[in-house]
Structure formats: C-alpha cells, structure tokens
N, C-alpha and C positions, 0 to 999 in steps of 0.2 A: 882438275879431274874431268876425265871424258864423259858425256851424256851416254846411258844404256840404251840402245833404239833397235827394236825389234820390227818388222815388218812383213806382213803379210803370210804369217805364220799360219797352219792347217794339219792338225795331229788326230789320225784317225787309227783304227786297226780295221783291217781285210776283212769285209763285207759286214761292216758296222758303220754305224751316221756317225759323221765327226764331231770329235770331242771340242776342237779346236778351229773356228774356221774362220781365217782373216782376221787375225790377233794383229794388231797394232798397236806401240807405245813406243814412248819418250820418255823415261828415269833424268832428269840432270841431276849432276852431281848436286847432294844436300837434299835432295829429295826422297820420297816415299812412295810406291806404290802398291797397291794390295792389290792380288788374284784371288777370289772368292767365289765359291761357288759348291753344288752339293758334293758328296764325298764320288769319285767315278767320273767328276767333268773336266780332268783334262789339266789338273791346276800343277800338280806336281811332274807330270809328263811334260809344262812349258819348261819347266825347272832341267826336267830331263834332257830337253833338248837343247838348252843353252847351256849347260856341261859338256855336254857330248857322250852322258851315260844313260840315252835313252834305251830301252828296251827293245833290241830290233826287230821284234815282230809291231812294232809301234811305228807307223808310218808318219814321217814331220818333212815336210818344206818351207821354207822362210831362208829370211836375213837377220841376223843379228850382227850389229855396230858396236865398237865400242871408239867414238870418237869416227877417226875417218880407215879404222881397222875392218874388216870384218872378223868376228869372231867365232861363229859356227864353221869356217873353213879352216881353223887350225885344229889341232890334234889337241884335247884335253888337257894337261897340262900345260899349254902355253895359254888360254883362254883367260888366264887371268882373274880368273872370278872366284871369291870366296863363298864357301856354301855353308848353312849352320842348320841342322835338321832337329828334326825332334828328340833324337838320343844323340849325348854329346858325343860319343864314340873316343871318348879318351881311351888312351892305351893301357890297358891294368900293369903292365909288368914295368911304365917307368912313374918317375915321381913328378906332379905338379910343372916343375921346371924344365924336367926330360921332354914332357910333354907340349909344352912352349918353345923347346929348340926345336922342336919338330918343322915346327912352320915358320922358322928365320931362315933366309937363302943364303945369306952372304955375312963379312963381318968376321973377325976373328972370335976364337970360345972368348975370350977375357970379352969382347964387345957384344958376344951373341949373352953372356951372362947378365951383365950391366945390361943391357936392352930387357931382357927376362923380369931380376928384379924391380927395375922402375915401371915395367907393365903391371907386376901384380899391386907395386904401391900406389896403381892408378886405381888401380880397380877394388882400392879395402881388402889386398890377398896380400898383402906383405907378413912375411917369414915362412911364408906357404912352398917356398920351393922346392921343400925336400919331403913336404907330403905325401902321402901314397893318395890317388883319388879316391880309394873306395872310402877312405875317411872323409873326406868332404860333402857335406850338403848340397841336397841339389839344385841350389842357388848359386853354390859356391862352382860347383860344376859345370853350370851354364856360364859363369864366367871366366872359367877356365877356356870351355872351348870357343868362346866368341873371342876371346884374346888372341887364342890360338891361331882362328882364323885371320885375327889383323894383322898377328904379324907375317902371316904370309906376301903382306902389302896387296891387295886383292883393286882391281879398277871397279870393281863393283861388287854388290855385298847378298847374297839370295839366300831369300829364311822361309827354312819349309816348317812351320806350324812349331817354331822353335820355343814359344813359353807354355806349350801348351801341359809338358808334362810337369810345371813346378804347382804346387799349392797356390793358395789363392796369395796369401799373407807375402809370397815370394812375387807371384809374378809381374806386378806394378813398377818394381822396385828396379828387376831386371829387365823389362820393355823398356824403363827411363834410361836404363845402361847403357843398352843395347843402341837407344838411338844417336844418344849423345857420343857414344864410343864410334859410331859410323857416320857424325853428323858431315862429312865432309864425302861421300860414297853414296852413286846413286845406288837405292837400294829398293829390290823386286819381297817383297810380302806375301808371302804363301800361307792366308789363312781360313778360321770357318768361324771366328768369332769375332766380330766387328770390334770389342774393347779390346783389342791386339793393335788397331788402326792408329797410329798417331793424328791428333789433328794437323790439319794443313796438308794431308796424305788424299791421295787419289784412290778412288775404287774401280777392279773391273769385274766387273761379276758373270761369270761364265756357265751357259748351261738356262739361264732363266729366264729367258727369251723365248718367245712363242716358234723360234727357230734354231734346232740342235747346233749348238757353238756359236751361237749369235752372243753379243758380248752388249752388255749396258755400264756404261761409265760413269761413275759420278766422284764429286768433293768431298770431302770430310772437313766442316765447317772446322773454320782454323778461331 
C-alpha cells in the first residue's frame, strides 16, 4: 500500500489568518497520524480538502500523493480514500448487510454476500446481516460503518473525531478495532483527545504555535 503525502498545504477563509499554513506529512502504509488542535483550527477542513468536499468559500492549495498519484487533482470519487466521521451515517431504510453492499464495487451478489458475512464474523457481527441499525448499539454501529468503509477497499483510511460519540466502556474496545482492522492503511486522525492516539502514532498539533497555522510535531512514545 501507498504512503499518504501531503505537502505544502494552506487552508484559509477571505480576510481571515490562516487556519492552515504549510501542512506537511508522510502517513506510510501501517502508520498513524493525529491532527489536533483547538475546535476552529483547520483540522477537519485538511480532511476537507483531501476529499475534495471542502466548503468553497474555504480557500486550500497544496498537493496530496497517494504513491506516485496525485490525489487532489482527481474528482472525488476516484481519490480513493475511506472517511469515518463522528455519526456513522448508516442508511435507516436498509439492513446491516444492505448497508455493507453499499461499499463493495465489484464481485458478484453470491461473492458481494460471502464477503459481507465473513466481514461481520470478523468483527464479533455475525448473524447481524439482516438487522435493522436502529437496533444496534453504538458500538456495534461503529463497526458497522468502519467495515463499511473497508470494504470500499480505500488506499488510505481518514477519522474525523470517530470514537468520540461511544461511552467510555465502548470506546477502547472500538479504537483497538479500528486500528487493527486498518492495520495495513496509512491512516490521517482527526482528533481533540490525545487517549484516541495509538501509541507509536505521530502528533501534529495545529493552531498552538505562537504563529496562526504554524503546526508542532511530535511521537506518541510507542
């Protein structure tokens, strides 16, 4: 899998001090990296602009790589990138499984099925496929959609503040999920609480520099 490399990014709004100014990173595949910083500096707008669903009165320039691709020059759905946000946004009107064929591309239904069931008996969701979500816990719901997201087969893996809405008793449980289920995907961390950090995960902390969008980096002792 490809290294995520961003470079020289600057995400501002029209006659405001940038939120964002000369972002730089390297994600290799297997890797972690967290964007943290206070609520307003710019962390969810990098997210935005490596989608390609940033808000257009939101002004961003940079490069993003994925390998020796560039990925901010193609159109949104070809970018490749899986994204997992704080609301799962499962679909209410299908069931568990419905909601899992959603994000297989290819394959026939008999193969897109068997792919379906052997994801949920990865994930401790087995017999789940014909559940309605609003039944499920939302534990059980996060990993629904983190599934959902893999099998879209994603080159890279972007989590905006994604355990934040489970309980406490949940969230440990699905961060070890989470990581293990992406362990082979470089993966960008969008958070505001450091125990979301895997160790051996890098930090960039944006906004807390004596200079708007100046960015400090450090290790998360492994």
């Amino acid at each position: 899998m490809d290294a995520l490399r961003v470079k020289n990014l600057n995400i501002s709004v029209a006659h405001q001090p940038p939120m964002v100014s000369d972002l730089n990173f390297d994600i290799e595949a297997g890797d972690v990296l967290a964007l943290m910083g206070a609520s307003g500096s710019g962390k969810s707008s990098v997210l935005g602009w490596l989608t390609g669903t940033l808000n257009p009165y939101v002004r961003a320039d940079g490069q993003a790589w994925l390998g020796d691709v560039r990925v901010d020059a193609l159109p949104t759905e070809r970018r490749r990138l899986g994204l997992m946000l704080q609301q799962d946004y499962l679909f209410p009107h299908m069931s568990v499984g419905d909601n899992l064929r959603f994000g297989l591309r290819d394959g026939t239904r008999q193969n897109r099925t068997a792919r379906i069931l052997e994801i949920l008996d990865s994930a401790g969701l087995q017999g789940m496929e014909n559940r309605d979500p609003a039944t499920l816990s939302g534990g059980q719901r996060a990993r629904v959609s983190l599934l959902r997201t893999l099998l879209s087969d994603p080159c890279a893996l972007l989590l905006d503040e994604p355990f934040s809405r489970l309980d406490t008793a949940r969230r440990e449980q699905i961060r070890q999920f989470t990581w293990h289920s992406a362990r082979k995907l470089p993966v960008l961390l969008v958070t505001h609480d450091v125990a979301d950090v895997p160790e051996g995960a890098s930090i960039i902390t944006i906004g807390s520099a004596p200079a708007d969008g100046e960015v400090i980096t450090s290790p998360v002792p492994g």
